[in-house]
C-alpha positions as CSV (number, residue, x, y, z in Angstrom):
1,X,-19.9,6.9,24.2
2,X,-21.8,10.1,24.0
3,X,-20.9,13.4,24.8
4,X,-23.3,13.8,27.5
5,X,-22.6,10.7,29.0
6,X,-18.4,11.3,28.8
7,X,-18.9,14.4,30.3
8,X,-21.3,12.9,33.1
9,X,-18.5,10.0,33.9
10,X,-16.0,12.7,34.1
11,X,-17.3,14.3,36.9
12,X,-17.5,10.8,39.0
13,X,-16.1,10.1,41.7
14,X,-14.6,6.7,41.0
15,X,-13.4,4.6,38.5
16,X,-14.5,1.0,39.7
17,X,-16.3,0.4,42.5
18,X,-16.6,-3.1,43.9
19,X,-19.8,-4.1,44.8
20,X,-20.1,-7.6,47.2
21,X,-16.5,-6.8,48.7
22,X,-17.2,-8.7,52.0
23,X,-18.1,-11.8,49.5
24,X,-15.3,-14.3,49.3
25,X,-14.7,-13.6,45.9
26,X,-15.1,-10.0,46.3
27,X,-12.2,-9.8,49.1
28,X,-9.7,-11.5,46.3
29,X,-11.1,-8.5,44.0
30,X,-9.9,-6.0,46.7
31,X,-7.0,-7.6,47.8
32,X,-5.9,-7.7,43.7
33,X,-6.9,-3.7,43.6
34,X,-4.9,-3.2,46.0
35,X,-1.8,-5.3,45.0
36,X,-1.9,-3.7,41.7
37,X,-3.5,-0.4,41.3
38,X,-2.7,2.4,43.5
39,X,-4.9,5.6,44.0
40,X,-3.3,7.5,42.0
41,X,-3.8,5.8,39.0
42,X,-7.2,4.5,39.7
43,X,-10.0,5.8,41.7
44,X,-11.7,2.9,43.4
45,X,-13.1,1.7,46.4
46,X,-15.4,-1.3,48.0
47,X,-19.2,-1.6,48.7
48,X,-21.2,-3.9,50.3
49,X,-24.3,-4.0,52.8
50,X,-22.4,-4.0,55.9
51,X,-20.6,-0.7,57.6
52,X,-18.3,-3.4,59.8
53,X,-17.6,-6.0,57.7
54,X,-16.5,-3.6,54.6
55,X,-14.3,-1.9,57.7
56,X,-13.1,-5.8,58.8
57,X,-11.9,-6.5,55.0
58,X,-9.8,-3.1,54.8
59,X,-8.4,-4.5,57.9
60,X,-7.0,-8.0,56.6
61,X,-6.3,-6.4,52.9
62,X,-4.1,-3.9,54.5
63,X,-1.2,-6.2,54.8
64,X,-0.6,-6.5,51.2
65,X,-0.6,-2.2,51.4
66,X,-1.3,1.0,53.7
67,X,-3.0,2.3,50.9
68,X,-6.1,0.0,51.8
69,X,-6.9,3.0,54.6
70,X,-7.5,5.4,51.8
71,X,-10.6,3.0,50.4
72,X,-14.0,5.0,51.5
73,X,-16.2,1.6,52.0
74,X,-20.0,2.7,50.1
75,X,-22.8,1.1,51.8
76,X,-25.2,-0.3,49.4
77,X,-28.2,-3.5,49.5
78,X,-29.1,-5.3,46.6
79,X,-32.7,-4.9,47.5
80,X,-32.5,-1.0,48.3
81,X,-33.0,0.6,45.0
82,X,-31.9,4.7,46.3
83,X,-28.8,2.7,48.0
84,X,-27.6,0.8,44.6
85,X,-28.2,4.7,42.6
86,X,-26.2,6.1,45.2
87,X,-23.7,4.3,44.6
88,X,-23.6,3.6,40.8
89,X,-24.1,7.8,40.1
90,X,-20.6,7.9,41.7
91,X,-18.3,5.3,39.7
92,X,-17.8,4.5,35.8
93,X,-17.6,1.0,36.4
94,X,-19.5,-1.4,38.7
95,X,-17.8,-5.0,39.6
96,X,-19.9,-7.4,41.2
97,X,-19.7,-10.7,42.8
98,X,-22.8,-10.6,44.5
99,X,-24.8,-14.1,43.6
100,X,-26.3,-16.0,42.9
101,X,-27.7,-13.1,40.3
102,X,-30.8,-14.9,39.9
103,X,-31.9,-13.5,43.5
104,X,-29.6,-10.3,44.1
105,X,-28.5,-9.2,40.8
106,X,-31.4,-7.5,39.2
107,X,-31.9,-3.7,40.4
108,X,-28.2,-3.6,40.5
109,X,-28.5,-3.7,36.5
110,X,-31.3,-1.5,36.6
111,X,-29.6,0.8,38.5
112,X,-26.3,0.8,36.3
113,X,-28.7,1.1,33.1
114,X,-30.4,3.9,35.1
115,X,-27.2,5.8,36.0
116,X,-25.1,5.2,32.6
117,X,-22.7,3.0,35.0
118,X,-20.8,0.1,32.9
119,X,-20.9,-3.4,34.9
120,X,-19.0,-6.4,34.8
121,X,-19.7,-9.7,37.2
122,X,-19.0,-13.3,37.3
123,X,-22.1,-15.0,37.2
124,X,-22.5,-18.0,35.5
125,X,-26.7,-18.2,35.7
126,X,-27.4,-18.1,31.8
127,X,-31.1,-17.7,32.8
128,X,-30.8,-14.5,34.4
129,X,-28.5,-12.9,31.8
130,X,-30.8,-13.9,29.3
131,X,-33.8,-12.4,30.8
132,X,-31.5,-9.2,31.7
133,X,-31.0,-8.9,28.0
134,X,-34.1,-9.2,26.9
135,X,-35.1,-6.5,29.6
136,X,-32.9,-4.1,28.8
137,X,-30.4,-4.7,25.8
138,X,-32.2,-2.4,23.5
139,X,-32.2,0.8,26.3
140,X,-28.4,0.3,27.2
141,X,-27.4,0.2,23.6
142,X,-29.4,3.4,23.1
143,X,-27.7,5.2,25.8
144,X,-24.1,3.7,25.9
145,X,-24.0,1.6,29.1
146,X,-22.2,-1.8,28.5
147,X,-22.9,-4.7,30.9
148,X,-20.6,-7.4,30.5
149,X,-21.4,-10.5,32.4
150,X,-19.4,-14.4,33.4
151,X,-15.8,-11.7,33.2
152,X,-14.6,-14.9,35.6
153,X,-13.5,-18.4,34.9
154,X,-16.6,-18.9,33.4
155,X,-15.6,-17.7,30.4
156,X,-13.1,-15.6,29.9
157,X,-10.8,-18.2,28.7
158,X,-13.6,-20.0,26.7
159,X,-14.5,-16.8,25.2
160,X,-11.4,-15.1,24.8
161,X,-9.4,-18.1,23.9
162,X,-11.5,-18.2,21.2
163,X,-11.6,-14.7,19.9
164,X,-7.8,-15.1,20.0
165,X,-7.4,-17.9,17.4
166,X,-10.4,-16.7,15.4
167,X,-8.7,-13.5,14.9
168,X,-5.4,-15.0,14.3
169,X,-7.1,-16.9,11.8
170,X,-8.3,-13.6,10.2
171,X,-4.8,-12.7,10.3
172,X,-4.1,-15.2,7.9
173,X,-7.3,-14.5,5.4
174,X,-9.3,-17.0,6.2
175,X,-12.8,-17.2,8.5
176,X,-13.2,-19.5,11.3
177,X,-15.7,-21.9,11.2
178,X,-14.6,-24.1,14.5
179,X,-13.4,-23.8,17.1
180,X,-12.5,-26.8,19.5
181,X,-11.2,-26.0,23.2
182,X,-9.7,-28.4,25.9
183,X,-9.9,-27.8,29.4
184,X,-6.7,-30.0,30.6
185,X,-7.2,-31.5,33.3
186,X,-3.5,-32.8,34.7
187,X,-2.4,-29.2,34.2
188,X,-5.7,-27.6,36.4
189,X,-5.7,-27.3,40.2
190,X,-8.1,-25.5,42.6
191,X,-10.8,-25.7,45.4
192,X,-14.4,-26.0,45.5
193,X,-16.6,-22.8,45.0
194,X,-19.6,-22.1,47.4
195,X,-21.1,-19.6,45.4
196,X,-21.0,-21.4,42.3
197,X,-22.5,-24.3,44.2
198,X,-25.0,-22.2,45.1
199,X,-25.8,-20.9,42.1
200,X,-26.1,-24.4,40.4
201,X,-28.4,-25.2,43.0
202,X,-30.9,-22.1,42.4
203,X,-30.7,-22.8,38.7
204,X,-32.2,-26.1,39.4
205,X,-34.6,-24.5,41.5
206,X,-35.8,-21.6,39.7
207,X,-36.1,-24.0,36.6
208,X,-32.5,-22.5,34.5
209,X,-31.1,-25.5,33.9
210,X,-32.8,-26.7,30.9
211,X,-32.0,-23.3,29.4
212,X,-28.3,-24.7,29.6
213,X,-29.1,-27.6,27.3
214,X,-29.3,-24.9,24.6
215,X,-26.0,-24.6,22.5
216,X,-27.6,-20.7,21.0
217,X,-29.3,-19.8,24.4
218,X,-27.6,-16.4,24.5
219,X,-27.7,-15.7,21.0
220,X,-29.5,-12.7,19.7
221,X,-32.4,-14.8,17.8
222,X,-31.7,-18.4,19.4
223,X,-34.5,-19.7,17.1
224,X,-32.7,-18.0,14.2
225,X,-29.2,-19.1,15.1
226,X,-30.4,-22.8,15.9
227,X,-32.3,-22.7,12.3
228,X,-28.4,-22.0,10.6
229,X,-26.5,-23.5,12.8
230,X,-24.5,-27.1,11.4
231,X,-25.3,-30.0,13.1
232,X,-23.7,-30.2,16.5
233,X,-20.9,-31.3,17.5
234,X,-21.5,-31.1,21.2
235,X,-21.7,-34.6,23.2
236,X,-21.8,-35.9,27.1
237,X,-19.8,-39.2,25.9
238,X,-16.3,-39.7,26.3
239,X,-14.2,-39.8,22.9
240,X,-10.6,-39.8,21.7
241,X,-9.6,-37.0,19.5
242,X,-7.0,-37.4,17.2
243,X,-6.2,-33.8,17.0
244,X,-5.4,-33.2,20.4
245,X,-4.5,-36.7,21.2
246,X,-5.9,-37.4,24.2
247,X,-9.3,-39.1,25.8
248,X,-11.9,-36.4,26.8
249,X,-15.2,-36.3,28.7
250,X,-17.9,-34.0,29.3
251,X,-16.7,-30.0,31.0
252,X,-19.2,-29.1,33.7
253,X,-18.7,-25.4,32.4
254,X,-19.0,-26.0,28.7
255,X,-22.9,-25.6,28.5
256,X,-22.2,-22.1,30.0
257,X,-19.3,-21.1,27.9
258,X,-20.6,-22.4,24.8
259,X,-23.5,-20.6,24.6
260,X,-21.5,-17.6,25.1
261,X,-18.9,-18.2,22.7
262,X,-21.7,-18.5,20.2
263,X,-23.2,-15.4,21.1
264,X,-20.2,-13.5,20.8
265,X,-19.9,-15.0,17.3
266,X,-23.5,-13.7,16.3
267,X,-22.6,-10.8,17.7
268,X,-19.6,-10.2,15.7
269,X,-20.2,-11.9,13.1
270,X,-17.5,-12.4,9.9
271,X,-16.5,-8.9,9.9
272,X,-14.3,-9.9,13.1
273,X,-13.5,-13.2,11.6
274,X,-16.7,-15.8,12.7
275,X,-18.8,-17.7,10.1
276,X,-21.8,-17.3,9.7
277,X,-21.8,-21.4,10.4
278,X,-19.6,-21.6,13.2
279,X,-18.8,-24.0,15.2
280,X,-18.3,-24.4,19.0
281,X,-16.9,-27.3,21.3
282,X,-15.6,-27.7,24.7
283,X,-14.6,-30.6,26.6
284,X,-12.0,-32.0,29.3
285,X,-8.7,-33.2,27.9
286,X,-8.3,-36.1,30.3
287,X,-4.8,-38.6,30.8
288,X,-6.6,-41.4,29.9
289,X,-9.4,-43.4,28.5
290,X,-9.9,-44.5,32.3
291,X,-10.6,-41.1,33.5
292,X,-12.5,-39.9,31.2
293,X,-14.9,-42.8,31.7
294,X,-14.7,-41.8,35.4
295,X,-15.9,-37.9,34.9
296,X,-18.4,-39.0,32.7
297,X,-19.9,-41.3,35.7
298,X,-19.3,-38.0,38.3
299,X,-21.1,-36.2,36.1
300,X,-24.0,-38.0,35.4
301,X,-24.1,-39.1,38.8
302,X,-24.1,-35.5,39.9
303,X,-26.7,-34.2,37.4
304,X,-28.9,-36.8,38.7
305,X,-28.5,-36.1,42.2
306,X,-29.2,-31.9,41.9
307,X,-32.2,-33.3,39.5
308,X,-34.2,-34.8,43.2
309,X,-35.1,-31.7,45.8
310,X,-34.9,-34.9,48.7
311,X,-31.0,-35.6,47.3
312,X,-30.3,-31.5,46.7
313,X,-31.7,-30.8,49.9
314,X,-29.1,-33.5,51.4
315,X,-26.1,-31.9,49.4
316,X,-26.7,-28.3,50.8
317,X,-26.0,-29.6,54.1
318,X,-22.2,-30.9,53.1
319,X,-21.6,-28.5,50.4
320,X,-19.2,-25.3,50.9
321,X,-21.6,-22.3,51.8
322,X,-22.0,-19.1,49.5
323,X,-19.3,-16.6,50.6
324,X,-16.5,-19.6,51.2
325,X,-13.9,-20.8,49.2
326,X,-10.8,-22.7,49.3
327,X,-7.5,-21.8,51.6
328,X,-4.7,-19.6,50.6
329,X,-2.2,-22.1,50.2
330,X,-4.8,-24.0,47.2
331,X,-6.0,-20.4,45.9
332,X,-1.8,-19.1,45.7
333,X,-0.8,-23.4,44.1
334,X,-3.9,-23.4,41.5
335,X,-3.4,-23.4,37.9
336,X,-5.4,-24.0,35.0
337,X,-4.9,-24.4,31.2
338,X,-6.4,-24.6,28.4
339,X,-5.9,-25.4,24.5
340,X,-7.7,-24.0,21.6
341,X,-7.6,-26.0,17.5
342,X,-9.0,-23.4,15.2
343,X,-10.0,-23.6,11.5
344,X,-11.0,-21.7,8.9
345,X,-11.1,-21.0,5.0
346,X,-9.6,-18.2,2.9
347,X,-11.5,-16.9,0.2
348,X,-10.0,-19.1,-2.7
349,X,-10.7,-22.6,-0.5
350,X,-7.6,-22.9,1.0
351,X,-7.9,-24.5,4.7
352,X,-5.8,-23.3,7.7
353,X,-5.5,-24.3,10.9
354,X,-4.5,-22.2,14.3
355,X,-3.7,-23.8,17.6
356,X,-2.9,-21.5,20.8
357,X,-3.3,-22.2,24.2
358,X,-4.0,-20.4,27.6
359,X,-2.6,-21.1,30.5
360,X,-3.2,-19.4,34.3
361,X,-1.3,-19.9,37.9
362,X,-3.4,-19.6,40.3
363,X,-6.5,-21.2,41.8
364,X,-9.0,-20.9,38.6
365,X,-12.3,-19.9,40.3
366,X,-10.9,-17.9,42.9
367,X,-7.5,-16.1,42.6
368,X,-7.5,-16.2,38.5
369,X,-10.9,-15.4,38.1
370,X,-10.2,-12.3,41.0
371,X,-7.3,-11.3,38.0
372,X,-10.0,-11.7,35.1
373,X,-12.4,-10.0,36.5
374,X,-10.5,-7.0,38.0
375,X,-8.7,-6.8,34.6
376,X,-12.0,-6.3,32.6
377,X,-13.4,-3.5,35.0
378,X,-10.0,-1.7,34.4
379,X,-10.0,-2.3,31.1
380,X,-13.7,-0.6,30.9
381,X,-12.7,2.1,32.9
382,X,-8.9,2.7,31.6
383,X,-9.8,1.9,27.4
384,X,-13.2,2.1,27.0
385,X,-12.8,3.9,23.4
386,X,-11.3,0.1,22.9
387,X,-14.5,-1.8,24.0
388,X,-18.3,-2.1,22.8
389,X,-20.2,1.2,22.6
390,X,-23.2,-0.9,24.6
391,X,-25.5,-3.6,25.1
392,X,-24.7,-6.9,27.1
393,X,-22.0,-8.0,25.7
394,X,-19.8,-10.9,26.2
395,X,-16.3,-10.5,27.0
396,X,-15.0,-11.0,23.4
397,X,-17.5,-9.0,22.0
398,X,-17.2,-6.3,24.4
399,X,-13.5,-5.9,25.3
400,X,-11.8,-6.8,21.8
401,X,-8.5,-8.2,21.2
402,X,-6.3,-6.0,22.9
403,X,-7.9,-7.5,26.4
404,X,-5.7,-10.1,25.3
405,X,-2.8,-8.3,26.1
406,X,-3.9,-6.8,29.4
407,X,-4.2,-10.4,30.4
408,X,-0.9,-11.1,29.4
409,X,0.5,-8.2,31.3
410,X,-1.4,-9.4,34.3
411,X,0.7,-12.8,34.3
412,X,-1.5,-15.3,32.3
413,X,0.2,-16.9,29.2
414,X,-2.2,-16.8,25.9
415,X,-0.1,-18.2,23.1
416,X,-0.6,-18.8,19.4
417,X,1.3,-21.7,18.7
């Protein structure tokens, strides 16, 4: 970080501020704030468009502590430019859960590029972070401002899964060249997301989903990285592996996660343990051949159906709406999990092999990815001399190992077996 711009953050008011508080997802960022942080040890507070609803969600946060009248609610529009620099000039760190991004996410970057302000969100629109990257990568590099994007669910534990056997691998002397994750699906539990409905939907729309179909995407040079890439690996079909022993199917997160696994190992490269062929898959661990044949049907089925405006138009009407989510009682029983079969080769030839696994207890895309997130803002604004000088950055890339440990801390298990 420069000098100028350490001495500018000093001087700000806030630490984090959380922009889209009034969201669904945003009120779980709050409420986890607020359960875990006091004033005192971090300067924060809540934004969003609306005086009276930022006021109602201070009101139903305030039973988990008093300390939610001391919050100073910013009002800010994603489509008011002076109203997003007014309130990214007073806080280090900007979370947001304002989506989809595709539509209200754009001059909030421009404004945290503007103002020197790091930002973290959960978006999981590959589109739009690639077109923010190739916008303005090269000017927040030059000045220091990191923009981490998909801090959630989608992909923290893709992406920092990975990073965690990879460098346990380097550990060891030898440099990874794949990495295979399981999403297991008898050990994961939660409700349907609005937002991320939503977001699907405008991908299809705006014409982003084909970009998803593209394994090196995110990658610095996709053209370059698809040129030295190995042959993939990746597949929709259901398949037994014998390492894992179980039946998977196709993960409808893994075109998402993988293309930012494989960005974060171009980005870091074999220096930080990647090779310069790695390899990147992700599927569903499922109980049995019979289930996996049945995801593989949902999911064709459902690719299909977004596909045909006349059938998308039909599912808006009996989909969850942007801004929902599930009740407490599925949000507080959720759990997810996740395993992770690493390999690599030392120097003389020698082949090792790393399994860990991940595992979280609550609802995955609401209550854990509220922990994720709010963990990597506090982690920008608590050890930034820890994380990437700037540039979008993925999570591993930008937060480094000793994230890890924050999650830990924060009650997820990340274990090297």
């Amino acid at each position: 970080m420069s000098q100028l711009r350490e001495r500018k953050h000093k001087d700000r008011e806030y630490d984090i501020v959380v922009f889209g508080a009034t969201s669904f997802a945003g009120a779980l960022v709050t409420e986890y704030l607020l359960k875990h942080y006091n004033q005192s040890t971090l300067k924060w507070t809540i934004a969003g468009r609306s005086s009276s609803r930022l006021e109602d969600v201070k009101k139903r946060v305030r039973q988990y502590s008093v300390t939610a009248d001391e919050l100073r609610p910013i009002v800010a529009d994603s489509s008011n430019k002076a109203s997003l620099d007014a309130m990214t000039s007073k806080t280090r760190v900007i979370i947001s859960t304002v989506g989809p991004f595709a539509l209200y996410g754009s001059l909030l970057v421009q404004s945290c590029l503007e103002n020197g302000t790091d930002y973290v969100d959960i978006t999981g629109e590959p589109h739009w972070v690639r077109k923010m990257i190739d916008q303005h990568n090269q000017k927040a590099e030059e000045n220091g401002t990191l923009f981490v994007n998909m801090s959630g669910f989608d992909s923290i534990p893709s992406d920092i899964g990975t990073l965690m056997v990879v460098d346990h691998l380097k550990k060891k002397g030898a440099i990874a060249s794949e990495v295979k994750s399981f999403f297991v699906l008898r050990e994961t539990k939660g409700g349907a997301s609005g937002g991320t409905i939503a977001s699907a939907i405008e991908a299809v729309e705006s014409g982003g989903l084909g970009s998803m179909s593209n394994p090196h995407y995110l990658c610095p040079s996709p053209k370059s990285a698809a040129a030295a890439a190995p042959k993939s690996k990746d597949t929709l079909l259901p398949f037994y592996d014998d390492e894992e022993k179980s039946w998977t199917a196709p993960f409808m997160m893994a075109p998402v996660n993988r293309q930012v696994v494989r960005r974060t190992a171009a980005l870091l490269g074999e220096e930080h343990g990647y090779s310069q062929k790695f390899q990147y898959t992700e599927v569903l661990s499922t109980p049995n051949v019979f289930v996996s044949g049945v995801v593989f049907v949902v999911m064709i089925v459902a690719g299909l159906l977004l596909s045909v405006s006349f059938s998308r138009n039909i599912i808006k009407k009996f989909v969850p709406a942007p801004g929902t989510g599930p009740t407490r009682k599925i949000i507080e029983t959720g759990k997810w999990a996740t395993h992770y079969i690493a390999k690599g080769r030392t120097p003389d030839g020698r082949e090792v092999t790393v399994r860990g696994r991940a595992k979280g207890h609550q609802d995955p895309g609401y209550g854990d990815t509220a922990r994720m997130l709010s963990e990597s803002a506090v982690h920008l604004a608590l050890s930034r001399d820890k994380c990437a000088k700037g540039g979008f950055r993925t999570p591993a890339a930008a937060y480094g190992p000793t994230f890890i440990d924050r999650l830990r801390t924060a009650g997820q298990d990340w274990v090297i077996e």
